[in-house]
C-alpha positions, 0 to 999 in steps of 0.5 A, spaced: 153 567 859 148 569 864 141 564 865 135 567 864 129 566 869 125 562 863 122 555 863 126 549 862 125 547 855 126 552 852 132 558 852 130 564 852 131 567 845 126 561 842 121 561 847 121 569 846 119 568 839 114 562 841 110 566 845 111 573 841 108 569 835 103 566 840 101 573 841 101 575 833 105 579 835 111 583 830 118 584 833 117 591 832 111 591 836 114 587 841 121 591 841 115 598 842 111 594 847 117 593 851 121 599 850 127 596 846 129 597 839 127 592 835 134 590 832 135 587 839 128 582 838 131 578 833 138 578 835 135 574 842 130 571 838 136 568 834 141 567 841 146 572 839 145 576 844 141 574 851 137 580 855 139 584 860 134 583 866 131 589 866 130 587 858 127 580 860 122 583 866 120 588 859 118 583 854 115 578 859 111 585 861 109 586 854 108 579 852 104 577 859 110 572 860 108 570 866 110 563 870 104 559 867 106 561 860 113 558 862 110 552 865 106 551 858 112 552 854 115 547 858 110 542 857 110 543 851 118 542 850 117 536 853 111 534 848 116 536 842 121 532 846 118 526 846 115 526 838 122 526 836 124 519 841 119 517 838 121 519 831 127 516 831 
């Protein structure tokens, strides 16, 4: 399986979905912004499938994914991330 170029804390379907929600984006508007069909927006939102690099660099064009959005993402994992140790 190829590893995308995205932030650590996230893989790359749950991050797209973060940040397509983030953005009050749809699927569907997202798959037109990036010029995918929309079927493919929910199947790497779900990790059934991951992008080809063309199609990452395309959404991440649409969503203004940029390397600041992936170290906010990152931190945001790592927030996540310590709320459940501190759970259990």
């Amino acid at each position: 399986m190829r590893q995308t170029g995205t932030c650590r804390g996230f893989e790359f379907g749950p991050a797209l979905r973060v940040l397509r929600a983030a953005r009050g984006m749809s699927q569907m508007e997202t798959a037109s912004a990036a010029r995918i069909d929309a079927k493919f927006i929910s199947h790497i939102e779900t990790g059934k499938m991951l992008p080809s690099e063309a199609w990452e660099q395309r959404l991440r064009a649409a969503l203004g994914w940029t390397p600041e959005v992936d170290a906010a993402l990152d931190a945001l994992a790592e927030a996540l991330a310590a709320g459940r140790e501190e759970a259990a």
